[in-house]
C-alpha positions as CSV (number, residue, x, y, z in Angstrom):
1,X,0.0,0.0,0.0
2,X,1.8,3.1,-1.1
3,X,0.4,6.3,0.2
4,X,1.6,6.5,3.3
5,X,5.0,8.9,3.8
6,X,4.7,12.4,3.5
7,X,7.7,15.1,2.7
8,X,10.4,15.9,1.2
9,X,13.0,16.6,3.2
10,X,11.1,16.4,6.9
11,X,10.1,12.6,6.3
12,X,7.4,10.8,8.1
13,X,6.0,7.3,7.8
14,X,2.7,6.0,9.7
15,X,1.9,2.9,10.5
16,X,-0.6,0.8,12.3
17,X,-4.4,0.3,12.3
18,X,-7.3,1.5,14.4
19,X,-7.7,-2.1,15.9
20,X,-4.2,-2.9,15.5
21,X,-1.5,-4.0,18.1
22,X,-1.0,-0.4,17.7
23,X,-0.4,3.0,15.6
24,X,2.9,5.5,14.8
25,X,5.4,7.1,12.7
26,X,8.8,6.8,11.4
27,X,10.4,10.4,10.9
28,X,13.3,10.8,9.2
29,X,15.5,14.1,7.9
30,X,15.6,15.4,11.5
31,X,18.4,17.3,12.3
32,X,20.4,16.3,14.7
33,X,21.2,17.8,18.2
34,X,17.6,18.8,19.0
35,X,16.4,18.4,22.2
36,X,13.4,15.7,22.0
37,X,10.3,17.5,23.0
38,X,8.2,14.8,25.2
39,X,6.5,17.3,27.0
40,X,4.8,19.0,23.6
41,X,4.4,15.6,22.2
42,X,2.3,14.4,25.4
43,X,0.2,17.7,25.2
44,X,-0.8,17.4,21.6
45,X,-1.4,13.9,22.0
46,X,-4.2,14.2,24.9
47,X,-5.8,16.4,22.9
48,X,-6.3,14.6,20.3
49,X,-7.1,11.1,22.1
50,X,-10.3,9.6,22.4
51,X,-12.3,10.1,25.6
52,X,-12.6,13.1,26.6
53,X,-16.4,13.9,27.1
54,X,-19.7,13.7,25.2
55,X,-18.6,15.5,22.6
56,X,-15.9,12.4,21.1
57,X,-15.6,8.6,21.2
58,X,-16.3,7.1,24.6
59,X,-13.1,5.1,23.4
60,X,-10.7,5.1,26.2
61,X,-6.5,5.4,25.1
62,X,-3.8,6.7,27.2
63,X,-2.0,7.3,23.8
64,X,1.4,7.7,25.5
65,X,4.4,8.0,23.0
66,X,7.0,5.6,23.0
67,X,10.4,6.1,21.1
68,X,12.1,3.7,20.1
69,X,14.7,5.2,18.1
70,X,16.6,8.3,17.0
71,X,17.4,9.9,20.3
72,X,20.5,9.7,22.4
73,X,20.0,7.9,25.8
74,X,22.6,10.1,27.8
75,X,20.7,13.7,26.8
76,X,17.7,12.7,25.0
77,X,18.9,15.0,21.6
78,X,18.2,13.7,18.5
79,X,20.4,11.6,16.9
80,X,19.6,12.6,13.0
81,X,18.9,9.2,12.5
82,X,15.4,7.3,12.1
83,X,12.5,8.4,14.8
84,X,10.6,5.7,15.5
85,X,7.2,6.7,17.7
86,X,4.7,4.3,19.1
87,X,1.4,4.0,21.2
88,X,-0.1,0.5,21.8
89,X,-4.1,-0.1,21.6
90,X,-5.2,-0.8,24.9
91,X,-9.3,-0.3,24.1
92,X,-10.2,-2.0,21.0
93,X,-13.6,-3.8,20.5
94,X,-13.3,-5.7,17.3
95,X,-16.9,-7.3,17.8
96,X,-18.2,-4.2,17.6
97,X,-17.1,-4.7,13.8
98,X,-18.3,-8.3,13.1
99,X,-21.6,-7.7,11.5
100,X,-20.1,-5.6,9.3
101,X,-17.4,-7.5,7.2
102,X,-19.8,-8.3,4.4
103,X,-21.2,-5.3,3.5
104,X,-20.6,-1.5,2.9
105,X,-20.8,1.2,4.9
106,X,-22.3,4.3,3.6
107,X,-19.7,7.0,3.1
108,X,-16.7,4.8,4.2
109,X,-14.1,3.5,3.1
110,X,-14.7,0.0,3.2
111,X,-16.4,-0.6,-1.0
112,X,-13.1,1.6,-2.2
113,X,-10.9,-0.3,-0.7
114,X,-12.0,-3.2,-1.8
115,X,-12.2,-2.0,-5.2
116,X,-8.3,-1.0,-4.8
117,X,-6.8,-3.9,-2.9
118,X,-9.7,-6.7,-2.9
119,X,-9.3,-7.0,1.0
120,X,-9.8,-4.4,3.9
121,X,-9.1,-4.3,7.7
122,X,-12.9,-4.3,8.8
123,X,-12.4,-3.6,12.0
124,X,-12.6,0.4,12.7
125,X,-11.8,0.8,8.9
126,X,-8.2,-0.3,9.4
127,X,-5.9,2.6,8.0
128,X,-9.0,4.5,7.2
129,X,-10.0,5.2,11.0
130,X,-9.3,8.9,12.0
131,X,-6.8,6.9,14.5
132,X,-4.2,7.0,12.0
133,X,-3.4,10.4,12.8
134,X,-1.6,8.8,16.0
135,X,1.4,9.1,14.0
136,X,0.6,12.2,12.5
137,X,0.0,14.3,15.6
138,X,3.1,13.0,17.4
139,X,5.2,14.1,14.3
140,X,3.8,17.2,14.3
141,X,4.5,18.0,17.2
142,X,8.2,17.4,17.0
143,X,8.1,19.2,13.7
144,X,6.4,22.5,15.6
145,X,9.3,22.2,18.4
146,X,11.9,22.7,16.1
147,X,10.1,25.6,14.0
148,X,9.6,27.3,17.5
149,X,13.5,26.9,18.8
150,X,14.8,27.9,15.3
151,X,12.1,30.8,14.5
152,X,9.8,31.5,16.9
153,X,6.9,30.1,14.8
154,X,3.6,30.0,16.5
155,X,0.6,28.0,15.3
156,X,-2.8,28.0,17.1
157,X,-5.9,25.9,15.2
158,X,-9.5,26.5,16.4
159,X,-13.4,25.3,15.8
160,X,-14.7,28.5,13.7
161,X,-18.1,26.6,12.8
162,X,-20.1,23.3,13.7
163,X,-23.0,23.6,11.9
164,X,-24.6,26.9,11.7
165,X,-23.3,28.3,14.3
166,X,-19.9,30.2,13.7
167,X,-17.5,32.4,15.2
168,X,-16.9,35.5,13.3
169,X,-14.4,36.8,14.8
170,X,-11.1,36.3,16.2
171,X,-7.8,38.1,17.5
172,X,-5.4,35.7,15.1
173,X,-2.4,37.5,16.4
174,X,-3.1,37.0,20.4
175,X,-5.2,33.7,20.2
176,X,-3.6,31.0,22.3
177,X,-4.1,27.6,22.6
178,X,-4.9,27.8,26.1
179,X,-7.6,30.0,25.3
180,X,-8.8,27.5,22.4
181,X,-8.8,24.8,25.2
182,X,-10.8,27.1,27.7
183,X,-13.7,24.7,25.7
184,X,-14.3,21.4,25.3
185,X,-15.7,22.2,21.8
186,X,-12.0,24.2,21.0
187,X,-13.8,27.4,20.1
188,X,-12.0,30.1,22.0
189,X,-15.3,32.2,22.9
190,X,-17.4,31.1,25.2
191,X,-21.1,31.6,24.2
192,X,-20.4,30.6,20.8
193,X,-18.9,27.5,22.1
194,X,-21.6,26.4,24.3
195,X,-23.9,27.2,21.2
196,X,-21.6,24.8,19.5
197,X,-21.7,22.1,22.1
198,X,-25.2,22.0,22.1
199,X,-25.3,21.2,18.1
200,X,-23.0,18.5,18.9
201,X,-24.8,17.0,21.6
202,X,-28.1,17.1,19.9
203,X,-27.1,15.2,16.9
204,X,-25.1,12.7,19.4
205,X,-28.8,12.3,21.3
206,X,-30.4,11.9,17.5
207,X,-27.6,9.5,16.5
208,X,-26.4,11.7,13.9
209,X,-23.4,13.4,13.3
210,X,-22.6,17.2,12.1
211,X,-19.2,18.6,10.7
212,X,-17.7,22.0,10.7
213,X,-14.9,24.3,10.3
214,X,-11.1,24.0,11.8
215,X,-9.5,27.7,11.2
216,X,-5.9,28.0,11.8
217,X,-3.2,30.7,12.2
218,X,0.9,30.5,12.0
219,X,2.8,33.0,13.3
220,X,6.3,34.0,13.0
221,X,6.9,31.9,9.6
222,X,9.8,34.5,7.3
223,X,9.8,35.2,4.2
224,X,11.5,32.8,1.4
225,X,9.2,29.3,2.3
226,X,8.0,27.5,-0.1
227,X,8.8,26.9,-3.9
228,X,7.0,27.6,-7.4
229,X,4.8,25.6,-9.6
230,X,4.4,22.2,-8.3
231,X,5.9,22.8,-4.4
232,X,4.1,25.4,-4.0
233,X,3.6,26.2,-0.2
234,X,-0.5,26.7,-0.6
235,X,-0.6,23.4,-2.8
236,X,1.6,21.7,-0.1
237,X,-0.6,22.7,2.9
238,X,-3.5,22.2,0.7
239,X,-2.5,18.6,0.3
240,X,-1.6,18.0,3.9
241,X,-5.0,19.0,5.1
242,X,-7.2,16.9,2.6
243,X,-5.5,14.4,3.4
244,X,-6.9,14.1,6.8
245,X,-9.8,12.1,7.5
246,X,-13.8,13.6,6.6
247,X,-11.8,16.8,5.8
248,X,-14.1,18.3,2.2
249,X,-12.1,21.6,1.3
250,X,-9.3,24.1,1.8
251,X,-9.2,27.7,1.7
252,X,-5.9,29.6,2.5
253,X,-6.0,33.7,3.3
254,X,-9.3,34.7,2.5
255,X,-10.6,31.6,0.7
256,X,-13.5,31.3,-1.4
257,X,-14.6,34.8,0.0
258,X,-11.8,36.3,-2.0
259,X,-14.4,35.5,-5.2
260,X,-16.8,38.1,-4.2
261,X,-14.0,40.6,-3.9
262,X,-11.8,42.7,-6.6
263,X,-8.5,42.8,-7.1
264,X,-8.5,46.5,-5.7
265,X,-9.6,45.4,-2.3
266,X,-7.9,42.0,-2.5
267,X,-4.5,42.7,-3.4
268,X,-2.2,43.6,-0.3
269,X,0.2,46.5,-0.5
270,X,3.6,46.8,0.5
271,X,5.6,48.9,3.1
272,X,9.0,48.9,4.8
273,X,8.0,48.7,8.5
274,X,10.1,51.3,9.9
275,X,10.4,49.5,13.3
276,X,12.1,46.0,12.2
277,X,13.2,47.8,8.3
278,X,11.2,44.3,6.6
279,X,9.0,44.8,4.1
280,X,5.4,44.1,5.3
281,X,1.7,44.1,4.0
282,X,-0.8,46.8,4.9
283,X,-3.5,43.7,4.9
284,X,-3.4,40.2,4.7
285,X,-6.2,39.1,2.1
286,X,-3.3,36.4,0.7
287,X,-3.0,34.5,4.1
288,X,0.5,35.0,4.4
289,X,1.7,33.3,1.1
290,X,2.1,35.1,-2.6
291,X,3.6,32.6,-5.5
292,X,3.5,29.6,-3.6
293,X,6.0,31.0,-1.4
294,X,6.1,32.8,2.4
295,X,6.0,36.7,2.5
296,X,6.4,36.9,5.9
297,X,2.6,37.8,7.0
298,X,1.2,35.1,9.4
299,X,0.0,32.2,7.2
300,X,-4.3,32.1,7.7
301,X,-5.9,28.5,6.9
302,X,-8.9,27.3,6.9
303,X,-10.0,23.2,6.9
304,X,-13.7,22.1,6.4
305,X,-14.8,18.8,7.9
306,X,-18.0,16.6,6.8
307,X,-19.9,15.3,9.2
308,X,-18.9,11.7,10.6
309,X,-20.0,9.1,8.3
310,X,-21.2,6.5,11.7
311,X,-24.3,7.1,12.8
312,X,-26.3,5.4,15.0
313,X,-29.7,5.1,13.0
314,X,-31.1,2.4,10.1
315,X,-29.1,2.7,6.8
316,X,-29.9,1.1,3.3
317,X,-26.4,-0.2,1.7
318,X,-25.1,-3.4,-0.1
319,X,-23.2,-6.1,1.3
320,X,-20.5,-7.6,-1.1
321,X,-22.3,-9.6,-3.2
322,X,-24.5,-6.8,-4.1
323,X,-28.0,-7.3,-2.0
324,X,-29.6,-4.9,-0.3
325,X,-29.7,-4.7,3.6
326,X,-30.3,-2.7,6.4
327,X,-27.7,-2.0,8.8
328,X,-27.6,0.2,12.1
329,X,-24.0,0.7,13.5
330,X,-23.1,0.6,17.2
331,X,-19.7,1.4,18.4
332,X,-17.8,3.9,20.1
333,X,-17.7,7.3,17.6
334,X,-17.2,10.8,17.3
335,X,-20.7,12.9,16.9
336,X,-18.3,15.5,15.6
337,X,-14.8,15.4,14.9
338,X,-14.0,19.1,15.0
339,X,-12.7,19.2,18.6
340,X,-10.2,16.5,18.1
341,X,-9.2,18.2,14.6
342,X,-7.9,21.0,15.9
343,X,-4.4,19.1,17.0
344,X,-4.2,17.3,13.7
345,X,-4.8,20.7,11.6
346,X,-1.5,21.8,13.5
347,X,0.2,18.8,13.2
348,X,-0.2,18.8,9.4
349,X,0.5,22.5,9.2
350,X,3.6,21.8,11.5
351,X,4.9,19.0,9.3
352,X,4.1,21.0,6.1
353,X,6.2,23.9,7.4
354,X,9.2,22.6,8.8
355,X,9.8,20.4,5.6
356,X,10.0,23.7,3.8
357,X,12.0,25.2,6.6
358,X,14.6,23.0,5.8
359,X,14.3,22.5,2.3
360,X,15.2,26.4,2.1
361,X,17.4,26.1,4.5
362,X,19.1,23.1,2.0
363,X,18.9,25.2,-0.8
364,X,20.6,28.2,1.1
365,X,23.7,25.6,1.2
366,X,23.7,25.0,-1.9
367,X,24.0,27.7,-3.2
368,X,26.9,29.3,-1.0
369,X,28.6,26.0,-2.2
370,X,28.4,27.3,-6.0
């Protein structure tokens, strides 16, 4: 199955299924010398674990990291070989699963995959189950440690939208993460989050589902990421985020808003800020990036996320030989996967980021060695 390492430079490799002996990563390209952050990894990892209310999976994991490799023992630094990453599964419930392994699932993965490899894992959609971002997060994570020691960058994803409901506006260049975390939802203002829990926990009552809108802001990137054509840094980001699970589209700076616009108010002049003498923009309608490449403005994202496809009410599908039933699933599963999102929107961004952070950095070499 090929698919599964993303980067260039900044490598990483998941493994592992849902219902697995367990999930990770393999990263490889980071320098060496770094101290290993276990700290940041453990905090982006709980929030991104199962468990933790009514609004995600009852689904208990500890989802402590384990390295295996890549660090040295006597001052934990990175070696600038291999990272291996690892957490077990310690709550699986395969039989939840067994009614299921001869037919399809509306709106999962399990008829594609057949159609591609003419075998799937059934249980929890093997390496389609949102707990493939295990690997993801933890790498992430790493990756944002070493764009904070070497830059400063910041970057803070929150829940803009579930539903109708929406936040409309937001400090980007104050919002922290502890404020993000102030609600179990991940939407940094309080009435608007509680409007958003309650659309959450409503469908979960109904035993529906409902998606939304991850919105996502990084600070502190410089000028000079990124590459033209091809490696663009919007097509890069573009393709980390839709490739994370039930995510449906991608806007970056103002988006899809930017079509009811002109180019008179969209386009963002520059200055020479007097203060630091680097040139900046008056506004910020590009999100940071012009030409597929960093101008030094904070980079603004955006992530929309379908609503879960398991819900707890009578479907009509097939099964594999092509009759019709009627199933009803049952399970441990997200109502809404928007809260747990927000760590794997920055992990992606993260990874994304640092692999052009080094690229340029490469490149930088290169040519002083001409």
């Amino acid at each position: 199955m090929s698919g599964n390492t993303f980067g260039h430079v900044f490598r990483v490799t998941t493994f592992g299924e849902s219902h697995g002996g367990g999930l990770g990563v393999v990263v490889d390209g980071c320098p060496a010398g770094h101290p290993f952050p276990h700290a940041r990894i453990a905090a982006q990892m709980a929030r991104r674990r199962p468990g933790q209310g009514k609004l995600t999976s009852a689904r208990q994991e500890a989802d402590a990291v384990q390295v295996y490799s890549g660090l040295e023992p006597e001052s934990g630094r990175t070696l600038g070989t291999p990272i291996m990453m690892m957490v077990g599964n310690s709550d699986a419930r395969s039989h939840h699963y067994d009614d299921l392994a001869a037919l399809y699932r509306p709106s999962h993965a399990d008829y594609t995959y057949d159609a591609r490899y003419g075998l799937r894992a059934v249980a929890g959609g093997g390496r389609a189950s949102a707990r493939e971002t295990v690997g993801r997060v933890a790498a992430g994570a790493l990756a944002e440690d070493l764009l904070a020691a070497l830059h400063g960058v910041e970057i803070v994803a929150w829940v803009a939208s579930v539903g109708d409901v929406e936040l409309r506006e937001v400090d980007e260049a104050t919002l922290t993460r502890a404020q993000v975390d102030a609600h179990a939802v991940r939407c940094p203002e309080g009435q608007v989050a509680e409007a958003m829990s309650e659309v959450i926990d409503a469908a979960r009552k109904q035993g529906d589902t409902v998606g939304g809108v991850v919105r996502c802001v990084v600070r502190g990137v410089p000028a000079g990421w990124g590459a033209p054509v091809f490696d663009k840094l919007t097509a890069d980001l573009a393709r980390a985020m839709m490739s994370l699970p039930a995510s449906r589209g991608f806007e970056v700076g103002d988006g899809f808003a930017a079509t009811k616009l002109r180019g008179s108010t969209h386009n963002d002049p520059f200055y020479k800020d007097p203060a630091s003498g680097k040139v900046r923009t008056t506004s910020n309608h590009s999100g940071g990036i012009q030409g597929g490449i960093s101008n030094g403005e904070a980079i603004r994202l955006a992530v929309a996320f379908k609503p879960v496809a398991t819900i707890f009410q009578p479907q009509q599908t097939v099964n594999r030989a092509g009759e019709a039933v009627t199933f009803q699933a049952r399970g441990r599963h997200d109502p809404c996967v928007l809260p747990r999102a927000v760590p794997m929107v920055e992990a992606m961004a993260a990874l994304v980021l640092c692999d052009h952070m080094l690229r340029a950095r490469l490149a930088t070499m290169d040519g002083l060695r001409r």
